[in-house]
C-alpha positions as CSV (number, residue, x, y, z in Angstrom):
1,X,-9.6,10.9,-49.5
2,X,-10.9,7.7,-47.3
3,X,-7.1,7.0,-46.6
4,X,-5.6,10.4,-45.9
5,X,-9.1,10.1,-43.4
6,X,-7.6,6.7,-42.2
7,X,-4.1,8.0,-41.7
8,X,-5.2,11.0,-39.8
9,X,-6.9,9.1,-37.7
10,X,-4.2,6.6,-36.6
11,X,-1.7,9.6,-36.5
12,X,-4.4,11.0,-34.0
13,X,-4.5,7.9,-32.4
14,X,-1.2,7.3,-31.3
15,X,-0.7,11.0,-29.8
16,X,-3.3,10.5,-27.5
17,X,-2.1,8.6,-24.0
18,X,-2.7,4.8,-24.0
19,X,-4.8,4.1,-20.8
20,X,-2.8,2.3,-17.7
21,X,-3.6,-1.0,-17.6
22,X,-2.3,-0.9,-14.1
23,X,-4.6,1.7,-13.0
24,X,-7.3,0.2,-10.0
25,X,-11.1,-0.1,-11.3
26,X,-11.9,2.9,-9.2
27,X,-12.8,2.3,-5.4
28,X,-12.1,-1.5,-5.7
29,X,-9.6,-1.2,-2.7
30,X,-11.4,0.7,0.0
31,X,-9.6,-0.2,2.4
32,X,-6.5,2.1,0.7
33,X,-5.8,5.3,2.5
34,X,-3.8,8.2,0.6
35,X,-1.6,10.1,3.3
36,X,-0.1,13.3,2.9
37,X,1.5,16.4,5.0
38,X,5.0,17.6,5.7
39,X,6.7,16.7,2.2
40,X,5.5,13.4,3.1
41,X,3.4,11.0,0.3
42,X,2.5,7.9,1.5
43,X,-0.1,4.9,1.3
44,X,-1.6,2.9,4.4
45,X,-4.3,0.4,4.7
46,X,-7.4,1.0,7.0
47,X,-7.7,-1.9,9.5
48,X,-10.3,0.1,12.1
49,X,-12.2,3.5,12.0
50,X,-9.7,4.9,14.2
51,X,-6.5,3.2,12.9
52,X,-4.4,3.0,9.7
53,X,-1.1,0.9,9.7
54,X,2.0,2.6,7.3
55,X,5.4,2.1,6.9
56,X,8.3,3.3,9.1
57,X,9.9,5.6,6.1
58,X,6.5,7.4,6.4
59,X,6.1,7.7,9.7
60,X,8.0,10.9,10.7
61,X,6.4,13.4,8.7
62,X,2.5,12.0,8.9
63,X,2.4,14.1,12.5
64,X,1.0,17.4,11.1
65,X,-1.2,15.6,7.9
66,X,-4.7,14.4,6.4
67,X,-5.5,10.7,5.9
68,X,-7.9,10.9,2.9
69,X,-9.9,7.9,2.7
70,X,-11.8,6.7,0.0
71,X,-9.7,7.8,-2.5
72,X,-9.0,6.8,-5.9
73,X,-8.0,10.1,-8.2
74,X,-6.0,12.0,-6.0
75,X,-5.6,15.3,-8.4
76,X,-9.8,15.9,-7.7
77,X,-12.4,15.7,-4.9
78,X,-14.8,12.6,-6.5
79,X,-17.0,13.1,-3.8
80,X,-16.5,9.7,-1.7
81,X,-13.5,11.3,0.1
82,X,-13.4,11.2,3.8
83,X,-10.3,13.3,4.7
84,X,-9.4,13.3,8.5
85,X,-6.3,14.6,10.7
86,X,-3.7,12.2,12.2
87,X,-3.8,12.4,15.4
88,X,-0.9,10.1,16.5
89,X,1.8,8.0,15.4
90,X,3.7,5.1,17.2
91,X,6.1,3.3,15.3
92,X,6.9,0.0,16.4
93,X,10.6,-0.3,18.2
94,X,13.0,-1.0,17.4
95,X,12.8,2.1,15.3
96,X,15.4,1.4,12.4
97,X,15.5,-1.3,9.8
98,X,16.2,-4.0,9.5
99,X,15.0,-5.4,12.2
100,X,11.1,-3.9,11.6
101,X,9.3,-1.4,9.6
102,X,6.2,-0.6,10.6
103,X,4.1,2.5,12.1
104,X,0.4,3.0,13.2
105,X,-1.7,6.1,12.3
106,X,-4.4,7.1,14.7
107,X,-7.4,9.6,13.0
108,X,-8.6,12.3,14.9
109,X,-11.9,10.9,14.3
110,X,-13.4,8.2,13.5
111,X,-14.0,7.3,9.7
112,X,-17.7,6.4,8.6
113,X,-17.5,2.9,6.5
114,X,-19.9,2.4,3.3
115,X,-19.2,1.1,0.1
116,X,-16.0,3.5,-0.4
117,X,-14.4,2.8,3.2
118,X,-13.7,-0.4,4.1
119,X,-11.1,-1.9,6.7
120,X,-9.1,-4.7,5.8
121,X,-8.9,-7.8,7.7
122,X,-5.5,-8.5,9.3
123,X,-3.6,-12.0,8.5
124,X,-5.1,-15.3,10.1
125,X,-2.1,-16.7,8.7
126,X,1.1,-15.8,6.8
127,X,1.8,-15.8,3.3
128,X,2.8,-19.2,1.1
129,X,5.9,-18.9,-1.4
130,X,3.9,-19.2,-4.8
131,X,0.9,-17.7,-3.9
132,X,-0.3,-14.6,-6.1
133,X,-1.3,-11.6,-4.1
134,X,-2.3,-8.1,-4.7
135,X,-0.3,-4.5,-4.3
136,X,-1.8,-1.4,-4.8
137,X,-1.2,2.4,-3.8
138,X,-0.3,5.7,-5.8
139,X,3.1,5.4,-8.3
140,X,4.7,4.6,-11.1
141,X,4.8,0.9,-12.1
142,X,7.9,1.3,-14.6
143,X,11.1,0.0,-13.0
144,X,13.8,3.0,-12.9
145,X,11.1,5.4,-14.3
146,X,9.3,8.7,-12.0
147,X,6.2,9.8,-12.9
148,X,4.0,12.2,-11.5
149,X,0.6,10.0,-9.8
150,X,-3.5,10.5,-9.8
151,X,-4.9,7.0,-9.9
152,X,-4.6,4.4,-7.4
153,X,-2.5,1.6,-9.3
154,X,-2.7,-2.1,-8.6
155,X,-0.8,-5.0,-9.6
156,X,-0.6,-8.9,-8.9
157,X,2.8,-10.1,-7.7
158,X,3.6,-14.1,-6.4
159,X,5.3,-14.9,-2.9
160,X,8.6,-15.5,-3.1
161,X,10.3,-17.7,-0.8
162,X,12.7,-16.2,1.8
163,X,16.0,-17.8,0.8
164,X,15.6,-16.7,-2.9
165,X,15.1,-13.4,-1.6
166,X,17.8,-12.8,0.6
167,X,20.1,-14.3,-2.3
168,X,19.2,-10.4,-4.2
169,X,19.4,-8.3,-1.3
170,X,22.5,-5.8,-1.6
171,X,25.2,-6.1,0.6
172,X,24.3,-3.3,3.1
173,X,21.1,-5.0,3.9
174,X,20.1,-7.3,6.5
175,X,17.7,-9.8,6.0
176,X,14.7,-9.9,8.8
177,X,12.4,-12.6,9.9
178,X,9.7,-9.6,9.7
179,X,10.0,-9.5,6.2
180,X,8.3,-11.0,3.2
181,X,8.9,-10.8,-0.5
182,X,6.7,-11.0,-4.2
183,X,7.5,-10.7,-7.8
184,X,9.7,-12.1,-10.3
185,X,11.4,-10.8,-13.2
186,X,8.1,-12.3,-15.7
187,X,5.3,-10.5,-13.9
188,X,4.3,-7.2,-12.3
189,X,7.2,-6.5,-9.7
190,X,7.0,-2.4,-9.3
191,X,4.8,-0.1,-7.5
192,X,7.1,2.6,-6.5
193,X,5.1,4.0,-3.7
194,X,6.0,4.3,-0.2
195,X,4.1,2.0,2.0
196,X,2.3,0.3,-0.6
197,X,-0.2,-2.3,0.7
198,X,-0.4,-5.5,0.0
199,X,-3.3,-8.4,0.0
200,X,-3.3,-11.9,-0.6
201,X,-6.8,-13.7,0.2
202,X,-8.7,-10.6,1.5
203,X,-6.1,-10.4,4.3
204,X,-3.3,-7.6,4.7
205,X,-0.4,-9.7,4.3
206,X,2.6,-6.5,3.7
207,X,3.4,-3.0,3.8
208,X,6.0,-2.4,1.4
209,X,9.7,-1.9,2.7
210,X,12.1,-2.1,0.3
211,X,11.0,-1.7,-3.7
212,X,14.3,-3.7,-5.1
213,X,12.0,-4.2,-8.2
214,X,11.9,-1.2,-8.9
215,X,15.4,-1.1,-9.9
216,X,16.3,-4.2,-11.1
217,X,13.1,-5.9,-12.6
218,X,14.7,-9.8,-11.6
219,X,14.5,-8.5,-8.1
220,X,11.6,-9.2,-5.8
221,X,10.0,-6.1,-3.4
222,X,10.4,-6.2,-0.1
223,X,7.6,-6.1,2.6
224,X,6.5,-6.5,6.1
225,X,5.4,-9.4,7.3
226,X,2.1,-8.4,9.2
227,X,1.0,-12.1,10.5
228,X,3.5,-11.8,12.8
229,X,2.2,-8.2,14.0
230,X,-1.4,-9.2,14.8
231,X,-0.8,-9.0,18.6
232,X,1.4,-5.5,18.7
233,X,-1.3,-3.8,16.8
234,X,-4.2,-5.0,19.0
235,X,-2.3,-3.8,22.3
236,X,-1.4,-0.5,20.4
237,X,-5.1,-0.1,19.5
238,X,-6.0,-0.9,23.2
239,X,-3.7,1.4,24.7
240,X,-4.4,4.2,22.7
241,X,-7.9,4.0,22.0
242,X,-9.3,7.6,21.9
243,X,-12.8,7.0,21.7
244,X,-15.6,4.2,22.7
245,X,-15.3,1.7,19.4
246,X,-18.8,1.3,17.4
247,X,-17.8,-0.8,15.0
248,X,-15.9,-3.7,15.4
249,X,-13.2,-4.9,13.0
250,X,-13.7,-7.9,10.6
251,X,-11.2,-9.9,12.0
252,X,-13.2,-10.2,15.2
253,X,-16.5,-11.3,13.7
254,X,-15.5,-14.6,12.9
């Protein structure tokens, strides 16, 4: 009897659904910013109350949609959502890859921080080939696999340096001095969500652009090189400011 017990039990055991080890402790990242509206799915990263920064694939359908911040299941209200309209979008121009890929998102108001909304800093410097940094946003981290999302996934992915890079990049694709690239084919190198965010050192060092590792494993992902953005994205946020700023970002405390 005490091994048909046993047997039912591991039989049990291994219907159920393994946890996801890639899944976020819950409202670790809250600076992470789940956008949606027009079709559109996206991730962005909170660097002010009034402004998120997103990808360029994202940008043309975020006009008409809801930034919810503090978000970590997205298939519930948790009660530490803050969901606010976009009020505006400026991409940075060029508009096309390869030469950039980058958008801002303005709220309609202003988000209130606490422990659950947080902005992150932008880059003092840029990133180091070698150094281990952090990606998170909503998707599947299986290479050539879809799945539908609810938890905010994170994973840890090293620098690569450029030259090793550009040798994987397909033929149709130009390299860019804007871009910067992390993983290898022995550690974490998929997060198959647009604009996923990446931090290395407390600092927003990419928005993802290109997720090669998602379909070939030995390939690294592709993102945008913020540290050398720090100066469009101030004079975007001081041409466009919409409202008297009360809180000032973290990057100008020092």
């Amino acid at each position: 009897m005490n091994l048909l017990l046993l047997m039912v039990a591991v039989g049990l055991a291994g219907a159920s659904p393994l946890p996801d080890s890639k899944v976020c402790q819950p409202h670790s990242r809250p600076w992470m910013v789940h956008i949606q509206g027009d079709g559109i799915s996206c991730s962005g990263a909170l660097i002010s109350e009034s402004w998120i920064v997103t990808s360029f694939d994202c940008a043309y359908g975020l006009y008409k949609s809801i930034a919810s911040l503090g978000e970590h299941d997205v298939s519930e209200e948790e009660g530490t959502e803050q969901h606010i309209k976009v009020a505006d979008v400026i991409i940075h121009s060029p508009y096309r890859s390869p030469l950039h890929s980058l958008a801002m998102v303005l709220l309609a108001e202003p988000a209130r921080f606490n422990q659950h909304v947080q902005p992150i800093p932008l880059p003092s410097r840029c990133p180091r080939p070698g150094e281990t940094c952090h990606v998170s946003g909503w998707g599947t981290t299986v290479s050539n696999q879809y799945e539908d999302y609810e938890y905010l996934k994170c994973i840890s992915v090293p620098v690569v340096d450029d030259q090793t890079c550009m040798n994987t990049f397909p033929e149709y694709l130009y390299w860019s001095p804007g871009m910067v690239c992390a993983g290898r084919n022995d550690t974490d190198n998929c997060l198959n969500d647009a604009a996923s965010v990446m931090v290395c050192d407390g600092q927003l060092q990419g928005i993802q652009w290109f997720r090669h590792g998602c379909y070939d494993p030995a390939d690294p992902s592709v993102y945008t090189k913020m540290c050398l953005y720090n100066d469009w994205i101030r004079e975007v946020m001081d041409r466009h400011a919409p409202f008297p700023t009360t809180t000032t970002p973290p990057w100008e405390t020092a």
